[in-house]
C-alpha positions in Angstrom: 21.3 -40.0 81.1 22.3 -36.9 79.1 19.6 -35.2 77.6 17.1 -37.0 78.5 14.1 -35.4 79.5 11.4 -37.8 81.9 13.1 -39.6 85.0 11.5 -41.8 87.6 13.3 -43.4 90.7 12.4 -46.6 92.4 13.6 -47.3 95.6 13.4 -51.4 96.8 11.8 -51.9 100.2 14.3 -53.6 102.6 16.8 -54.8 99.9 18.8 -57.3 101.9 15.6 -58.9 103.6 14.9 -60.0 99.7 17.4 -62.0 99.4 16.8 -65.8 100.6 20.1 -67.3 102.9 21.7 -70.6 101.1 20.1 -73.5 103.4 23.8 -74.3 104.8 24.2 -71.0 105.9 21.4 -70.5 108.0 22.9 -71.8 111.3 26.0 -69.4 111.0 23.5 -66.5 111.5 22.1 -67.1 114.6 22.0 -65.0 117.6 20.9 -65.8 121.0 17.8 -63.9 122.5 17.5 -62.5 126.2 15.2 -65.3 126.4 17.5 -67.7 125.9 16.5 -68.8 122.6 17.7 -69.3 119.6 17.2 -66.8 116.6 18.5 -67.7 113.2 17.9 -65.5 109.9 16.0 -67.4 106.5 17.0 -64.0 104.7 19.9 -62.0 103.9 20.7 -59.4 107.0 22.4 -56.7 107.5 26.1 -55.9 108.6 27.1 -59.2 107.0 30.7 -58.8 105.2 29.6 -59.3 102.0 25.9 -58.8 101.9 26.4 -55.4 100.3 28.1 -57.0 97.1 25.7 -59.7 97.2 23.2 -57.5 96.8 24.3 -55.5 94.7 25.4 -58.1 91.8 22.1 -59.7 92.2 20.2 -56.4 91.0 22.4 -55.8 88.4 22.3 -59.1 87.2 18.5 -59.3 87.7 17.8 -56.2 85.6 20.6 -56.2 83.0 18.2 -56.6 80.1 16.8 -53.3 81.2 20.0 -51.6 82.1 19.9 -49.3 79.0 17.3 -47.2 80.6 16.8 -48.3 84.2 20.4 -48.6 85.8 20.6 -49.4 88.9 22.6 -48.8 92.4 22.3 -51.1 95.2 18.6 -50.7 96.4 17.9 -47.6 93.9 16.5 -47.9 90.3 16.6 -44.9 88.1 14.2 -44.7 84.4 15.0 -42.0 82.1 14.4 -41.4 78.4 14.5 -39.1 75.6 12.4 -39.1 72.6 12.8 -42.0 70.2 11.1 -42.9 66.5 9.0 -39.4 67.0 7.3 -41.1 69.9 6.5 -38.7 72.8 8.4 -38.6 75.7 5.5 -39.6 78.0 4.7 -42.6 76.0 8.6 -43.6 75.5 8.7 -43.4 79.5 5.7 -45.4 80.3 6.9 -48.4 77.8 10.4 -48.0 79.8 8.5 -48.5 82.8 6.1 -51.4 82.0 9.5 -53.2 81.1 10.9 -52.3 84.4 8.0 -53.4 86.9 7.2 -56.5 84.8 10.8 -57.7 85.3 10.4 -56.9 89.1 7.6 -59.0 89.1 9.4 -62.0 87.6 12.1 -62.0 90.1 9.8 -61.0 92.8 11.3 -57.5 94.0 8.9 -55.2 96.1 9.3 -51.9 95.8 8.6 -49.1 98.5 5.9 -46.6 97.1 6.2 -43.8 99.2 9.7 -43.5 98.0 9.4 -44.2 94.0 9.4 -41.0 92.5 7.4 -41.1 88.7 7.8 -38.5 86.1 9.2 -35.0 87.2 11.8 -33.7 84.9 14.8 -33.7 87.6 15.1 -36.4 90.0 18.1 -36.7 93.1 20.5 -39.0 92.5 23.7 -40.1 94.4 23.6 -36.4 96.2 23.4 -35.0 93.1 20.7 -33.6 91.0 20.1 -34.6 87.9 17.8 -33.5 84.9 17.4 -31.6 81.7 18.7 -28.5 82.7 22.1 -29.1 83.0 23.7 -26.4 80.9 25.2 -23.7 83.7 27.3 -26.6 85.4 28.3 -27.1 81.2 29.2 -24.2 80.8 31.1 -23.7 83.8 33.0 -26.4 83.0 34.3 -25.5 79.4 34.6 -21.8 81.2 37.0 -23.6 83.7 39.1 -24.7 81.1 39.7 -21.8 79.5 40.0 -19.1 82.6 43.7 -18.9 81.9 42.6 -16.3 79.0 39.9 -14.7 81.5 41.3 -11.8 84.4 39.7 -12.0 87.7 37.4 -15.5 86.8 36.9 -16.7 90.2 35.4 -13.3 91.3 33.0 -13.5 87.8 31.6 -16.2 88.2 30.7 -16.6 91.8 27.2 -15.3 91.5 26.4 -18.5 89.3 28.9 -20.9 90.8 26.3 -20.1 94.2 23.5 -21.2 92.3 25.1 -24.9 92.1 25.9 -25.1 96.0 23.3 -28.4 97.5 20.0 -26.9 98.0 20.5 -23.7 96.9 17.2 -21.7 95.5 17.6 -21.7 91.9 16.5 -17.8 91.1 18.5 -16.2 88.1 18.6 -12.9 89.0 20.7 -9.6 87.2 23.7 -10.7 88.9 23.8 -14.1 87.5 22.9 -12.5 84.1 25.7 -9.5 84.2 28.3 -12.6 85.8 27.2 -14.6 82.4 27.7 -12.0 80.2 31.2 -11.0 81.6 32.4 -14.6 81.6 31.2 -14.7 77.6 33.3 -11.6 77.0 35.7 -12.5 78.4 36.2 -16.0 76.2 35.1 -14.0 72.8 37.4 -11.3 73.1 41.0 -11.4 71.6 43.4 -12.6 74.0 45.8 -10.6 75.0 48.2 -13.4 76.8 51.7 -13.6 75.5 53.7 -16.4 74.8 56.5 -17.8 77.5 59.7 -17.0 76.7 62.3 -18.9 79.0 64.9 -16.4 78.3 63.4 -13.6 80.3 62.9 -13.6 83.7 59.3 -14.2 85.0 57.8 -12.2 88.1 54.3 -13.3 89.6 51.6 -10.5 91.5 49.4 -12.1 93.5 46.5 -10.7 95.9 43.8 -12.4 98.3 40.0 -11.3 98.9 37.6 -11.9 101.2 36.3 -14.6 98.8 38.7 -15.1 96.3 42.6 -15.4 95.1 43.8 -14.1 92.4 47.6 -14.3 90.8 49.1 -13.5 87.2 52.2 -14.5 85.5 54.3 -12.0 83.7 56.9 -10.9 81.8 58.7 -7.9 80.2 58.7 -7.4 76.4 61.6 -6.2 74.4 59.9 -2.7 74.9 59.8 -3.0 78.9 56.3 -3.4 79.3 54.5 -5.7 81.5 52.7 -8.8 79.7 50.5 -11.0 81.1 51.2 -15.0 80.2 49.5 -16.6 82.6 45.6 -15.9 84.9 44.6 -17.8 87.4 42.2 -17.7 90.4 39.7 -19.3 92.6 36.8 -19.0 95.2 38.4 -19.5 98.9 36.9 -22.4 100.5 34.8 -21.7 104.0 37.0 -22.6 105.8 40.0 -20.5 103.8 37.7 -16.9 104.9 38.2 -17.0 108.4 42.0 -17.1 108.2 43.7 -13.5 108.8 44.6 -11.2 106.2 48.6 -12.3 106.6 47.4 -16.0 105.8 45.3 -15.1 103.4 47.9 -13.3 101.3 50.1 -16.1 102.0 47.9 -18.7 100.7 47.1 -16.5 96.9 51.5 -16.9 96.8 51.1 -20.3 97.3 48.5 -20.8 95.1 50.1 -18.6 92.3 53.6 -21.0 92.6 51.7 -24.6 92.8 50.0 -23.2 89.3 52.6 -21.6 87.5 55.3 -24.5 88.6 55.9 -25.5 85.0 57.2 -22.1 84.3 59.1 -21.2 87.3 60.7 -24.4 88.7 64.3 -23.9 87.3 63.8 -21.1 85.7 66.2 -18.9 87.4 65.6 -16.2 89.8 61.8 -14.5 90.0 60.3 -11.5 92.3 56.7 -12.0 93.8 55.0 -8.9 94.2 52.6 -8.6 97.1 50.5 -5.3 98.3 50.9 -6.9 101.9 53.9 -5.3 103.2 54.9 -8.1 106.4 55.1 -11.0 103.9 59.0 -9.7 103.2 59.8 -10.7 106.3 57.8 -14.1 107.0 60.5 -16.1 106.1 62.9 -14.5 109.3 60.0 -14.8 111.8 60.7 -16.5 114.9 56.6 -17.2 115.7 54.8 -19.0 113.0 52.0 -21.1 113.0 52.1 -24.6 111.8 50.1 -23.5 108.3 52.6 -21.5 107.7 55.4 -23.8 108.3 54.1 -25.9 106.1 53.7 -23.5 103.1 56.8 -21.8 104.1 58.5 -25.9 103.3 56.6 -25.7 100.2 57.9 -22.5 99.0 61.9 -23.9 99.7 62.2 -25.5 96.0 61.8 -22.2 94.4 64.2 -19.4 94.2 62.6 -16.1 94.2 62.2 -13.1 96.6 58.9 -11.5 97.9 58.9 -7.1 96.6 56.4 -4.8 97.9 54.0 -3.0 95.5 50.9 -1.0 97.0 47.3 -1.8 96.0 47.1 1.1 93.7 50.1 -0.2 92.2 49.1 -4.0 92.2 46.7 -3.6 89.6 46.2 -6.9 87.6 46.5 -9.0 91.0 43.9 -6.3 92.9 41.3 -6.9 90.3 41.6 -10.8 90.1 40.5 -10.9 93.6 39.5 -7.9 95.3 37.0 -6.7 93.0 34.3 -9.1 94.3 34.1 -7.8 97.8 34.1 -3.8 97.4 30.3 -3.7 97.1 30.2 -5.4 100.2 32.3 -3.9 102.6 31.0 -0.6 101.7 27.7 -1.7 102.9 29.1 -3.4 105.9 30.5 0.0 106.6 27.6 1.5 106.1 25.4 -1.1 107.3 27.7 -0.6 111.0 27.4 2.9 110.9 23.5 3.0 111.1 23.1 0.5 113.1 25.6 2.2 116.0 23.4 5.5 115.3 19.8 3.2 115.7 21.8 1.9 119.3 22.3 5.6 120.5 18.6 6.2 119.4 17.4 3.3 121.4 19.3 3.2 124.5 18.2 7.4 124.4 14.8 6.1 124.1 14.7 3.2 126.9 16.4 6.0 128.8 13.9 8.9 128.3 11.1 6.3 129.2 9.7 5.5 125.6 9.3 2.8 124.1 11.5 1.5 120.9 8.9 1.0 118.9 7.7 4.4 119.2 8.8 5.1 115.9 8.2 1.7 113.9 12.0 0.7 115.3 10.9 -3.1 116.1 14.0 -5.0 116.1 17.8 -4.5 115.3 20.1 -6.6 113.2 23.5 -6.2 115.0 25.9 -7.0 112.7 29.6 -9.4 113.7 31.0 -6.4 115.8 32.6 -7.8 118.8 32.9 -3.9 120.5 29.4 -3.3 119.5 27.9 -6.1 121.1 29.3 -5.6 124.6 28.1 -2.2 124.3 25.2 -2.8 123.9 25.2 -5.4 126.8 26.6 -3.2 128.6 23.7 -0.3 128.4 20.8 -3.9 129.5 23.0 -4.9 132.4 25.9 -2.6 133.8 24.4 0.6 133.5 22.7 2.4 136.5 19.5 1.8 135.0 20.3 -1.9 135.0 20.7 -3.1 138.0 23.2 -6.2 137.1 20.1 -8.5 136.4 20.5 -12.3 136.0 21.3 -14.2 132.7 17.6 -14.4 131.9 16.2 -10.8 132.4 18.8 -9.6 130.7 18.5 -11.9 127.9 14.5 -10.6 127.8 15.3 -7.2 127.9 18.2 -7.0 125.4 15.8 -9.2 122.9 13.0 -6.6 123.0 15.0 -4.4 121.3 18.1 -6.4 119.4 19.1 -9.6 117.5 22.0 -11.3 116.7 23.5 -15.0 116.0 23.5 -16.9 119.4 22.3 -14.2 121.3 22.1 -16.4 124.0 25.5 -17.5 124.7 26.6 -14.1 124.5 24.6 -13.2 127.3 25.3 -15.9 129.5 29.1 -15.4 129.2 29.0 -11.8 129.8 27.0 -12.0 133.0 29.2 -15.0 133.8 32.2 -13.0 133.7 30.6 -9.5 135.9 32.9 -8.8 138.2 29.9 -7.0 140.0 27.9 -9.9 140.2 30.8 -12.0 140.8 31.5 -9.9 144.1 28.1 -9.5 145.1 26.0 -12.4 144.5 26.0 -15.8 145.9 27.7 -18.7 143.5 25.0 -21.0 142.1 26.8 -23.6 141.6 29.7 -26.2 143.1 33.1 -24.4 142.8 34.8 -27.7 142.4 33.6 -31.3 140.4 33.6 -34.8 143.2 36.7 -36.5 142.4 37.1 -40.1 142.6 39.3 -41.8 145.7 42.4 -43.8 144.6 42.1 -47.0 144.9 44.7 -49.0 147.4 47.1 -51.4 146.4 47.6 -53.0 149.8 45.5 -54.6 152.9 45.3 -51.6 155.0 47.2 -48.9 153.8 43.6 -46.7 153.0 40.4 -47.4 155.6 37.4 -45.6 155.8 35.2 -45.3 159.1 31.8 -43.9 160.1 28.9 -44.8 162.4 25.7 -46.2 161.9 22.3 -45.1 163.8 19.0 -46.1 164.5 19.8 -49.3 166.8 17.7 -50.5 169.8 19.6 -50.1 173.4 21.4 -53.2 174.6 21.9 -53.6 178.2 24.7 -50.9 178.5 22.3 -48.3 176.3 24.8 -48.6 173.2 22.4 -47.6 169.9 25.1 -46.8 167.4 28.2 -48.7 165.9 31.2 -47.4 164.3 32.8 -49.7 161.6 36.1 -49.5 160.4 36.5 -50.9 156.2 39.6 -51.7 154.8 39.0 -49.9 151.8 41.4 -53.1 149.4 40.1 -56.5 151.0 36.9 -55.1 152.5 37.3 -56.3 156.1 35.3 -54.8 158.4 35.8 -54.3 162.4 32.5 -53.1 164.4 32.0 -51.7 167.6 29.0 -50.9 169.8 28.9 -47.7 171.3 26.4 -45.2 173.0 25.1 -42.0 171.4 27.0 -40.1 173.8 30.6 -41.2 172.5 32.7 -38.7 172.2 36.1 -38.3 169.6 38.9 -39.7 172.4 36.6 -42.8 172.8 36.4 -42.9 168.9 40.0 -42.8 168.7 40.8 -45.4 171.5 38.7 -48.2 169.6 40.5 -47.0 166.3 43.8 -47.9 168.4 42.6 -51.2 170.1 40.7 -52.8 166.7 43.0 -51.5 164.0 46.1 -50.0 164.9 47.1 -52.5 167.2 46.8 -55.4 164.6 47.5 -53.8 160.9 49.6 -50.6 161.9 48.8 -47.2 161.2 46.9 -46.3 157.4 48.1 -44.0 155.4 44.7 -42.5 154.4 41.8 -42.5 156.7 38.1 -41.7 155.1 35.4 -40.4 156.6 32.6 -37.8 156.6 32.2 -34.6 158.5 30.9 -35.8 161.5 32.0 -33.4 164.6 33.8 -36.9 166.2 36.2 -37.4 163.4 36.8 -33.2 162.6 37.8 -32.4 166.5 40.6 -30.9 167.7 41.6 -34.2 169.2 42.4 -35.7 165.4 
């Protein structure tokens, strides 16, 4: 499909159903109804081992003579074209597509309509989408392959490698452009890499970001000076930005060794300079976490020892990673700051008997300040003012005035957790979950008794019975007794119609009924 310019997608309405099942085969598929009938399939259905092959091979095969420019993928037929003997693209794709449908028609396959997609110059395909535009991923890719002559890549190019994340907005903006123009510099200039020389002995700075990793190889000259042979970094992955600093630092080292292997493994003794102090000492610790176990394994083949060299110090390593995020925690800081001063303003405000909005102060972001926040709760449902109201007041109130991610659960965990409320206010829910009875193994050993109400009087005025249930084989013993029965009496049938046949239980159920929680039991 490269550079073509016009794509249309066709997507087959219920492929499998347009296959016809080999007469033979028709009894295997059948399936028996709640009816009690008999259903059996004339067509291909789904979940059948092989009916995704079958499939499959039969499109394929089907539209082969179009293949060129309508390949296809299961259920999913894709038409592209570029210009061809000075034709226009338009007319080149509606001949494309005329060949297409009229060979759909022979082999009778229905498409679905609302799903065809004609003529737009990008169309989605296998997750992916594709169209005429393609030169930023290009780019990036012979930019890839040349970032060993580039310092501090990873953190240059992350404006436009955002830009090709799924269903991001594509807006070029003067970041993208100045991230362009740096990465061009950057390949045009004259390197200024040495060459390897395995007589020397190599040492490797690495630092870590809060979005990036960034390492160098280098060696001294015959003059003393540092030389760079080697750049490398990379974006961290989402998941890599919420590990701790220590981890962080931990995982540019490993990154730096797994890249510069070829020069290091066997090469002799090599330092690793760090800005993060504690990493001298990993090795010795007696806590580590399973991460670092592992990476502290991986690091065993190589025979080098970890130096400390400050930030300001750690220059080349500093700038391959950290550059990125100074912009932004400055206005984090800054960003924090006001926001604390806009709190004090409010709370002085809700205090003084004003509103918020008094002064076009609507709503405030709270940024991902842990202390903050439970200030903040604090001042809507600890203070004086307060009054300790429930989890849904004080979710109102503290909305009226502030915003931040799950607001909610926030709220209900703190007011969980009030001591105050905990004291004072009755629990409004079941302090412990019903738990199931163990079952018995033998005739006897577990029985479970109660009475039952609501009879007519016999001749001696008896209107309840009390029943005795093995809880293993079921039996049952019943008695007839009057309402006025009392937990002696209880206990003496118990004795005659249990014990004295079966022994004593180990376990007795019942219920809280005053005859079976008396003193007498």
């Amino acid at each position: 499909m490269a550079k073509s310019t016009i794509y249309s997608a066709l997507d087959l309405r219920d492929g499998f159903y347009q296959i016809l099942m080999r007469e033979s085969d028709i009894p295997l598929t059948a399936v028996s109804t709640p009816s009690g009938m008999l259903l059996e399939w004339l067509v291909m259905l789904q979940r059948l081992k092989n009916a995704p092959a079958t499939f499959n091979r039969c499109v394929t095969h089907l539209l082969n003579s179009v293949r060129d420019f309508a390949p296809s993928y299961f259920d999913d037929v894709f038409v592209h074209n570029r210009t061809v003997n000075g034709k226009a693209d338009v007319e080149v794709h509606k001949e494309h597509l005329r060949k297409l449908l009229g060979l759909m028609r022979k082999h009778k396959l229905y498409a679905n309509l609302k799903k065809c997609i004609f003529g737009p110059s990008e169309i989605p395909i296998l997750g992916c989408l594709v169209g005429k535009n393609g030169e930023l991923r290009q780019f990036l890719g012979l930019a890839t392959y040349l970032c060993k002559y580039v310092e501090n890549y990873a953190g240059k190019i992350r404006p436009l490698s955002q830009l090709l994340k799924k269903e991001a907005e594509w807006k070029w903006t003067a970041k993208c452009q100045q991230a362009f123009d740096a990465v061009k510099r950057g390949l045009t200039e004259v390197p200024i890499l040495a060459v390897a020389d395995q007589d020397r002995p190599f040492h490797v700075v690495c630092d870590a970001s809060n979005f990036a990793t960034g390492c160098a190889l280098m060696q001294h000259d015959h003059e003393g000076r540092d030389r760079v042979v080697y750049y490398q970094s990379r974006q961290l992955k989402p998941a890599e930005r919420n590990y701790p600093v220590h981890d962080k630092v931990l995982l540019a080292m490993k990154y730096a060794l797994a890249k510069f292997r070829v020069y290091l493994l066997g090469s002799g003794p090599f330092v690793v300079y760090t800005d993060h102090a504690s990493l001298r000492t990993a090795v010795k610790s007696p806590h580590i976490s399973q991460r670092m176990a592992r990476w502290l394994s991986f690091f065993a083949e190589y025979d080098f020892r970890v130096e400390y060299k400050p930030g300001r110090l750690n220059v080349v390593a500093d700038n391959a990673s950290a550059r990125l995020c100074c912009e932004d925690n400055r206005l984090q800081s800054d960003w924090r700051r006001e926001c604390e001063c806009s709190v004090v303003v409010v709370v002085d405000r809700r205090r003084e008997g004003r509103s918020a909005a008094d002064d076009d102060v609507i709503c405030i972001v709270v940024t991902n300040d842990y202390d903050l926040r439970m200030r903040i709760m604090h001042e809507y449902h600890d203070a004086p003012t307060a009054g300790h109201p429930g989890r849904e007041k004080t979710y109102v109130l503290l909305t009226r005035d502030f915003y931040w991610n799950h607001q909610y659960k926030w709220v209900r965990k703190y007011v969980r957790v009030c001591e105050v409320c905990q004291r004072v206010k009755p629990a409004a829910f079941s302090q412990a979950p019903l738990q199931s009875l163990p079952t018995s193994s033998e005739c006897w050993q577990s029985i479970s008794m109660d009475f039952v109400f609501g009879f007519p009087p016999d001749s001696k005025r008896r209107t309840r019975v009390v029943v005795f249930v093995d809880r293993f084989s079921k039996m049952v013993y019943l008695a007839a007794v009057p309402a006025e029965v009392t937990a002696v009496q209880t206990a003496r049938l118990f004795v005659d119609m249990v014990f004295k046949h079966h022994g004593m239980p180990l376990d007795i159920v019942s219920d809280r009924d005053p005859h079976f929680t008396a003193r007498f039991w």
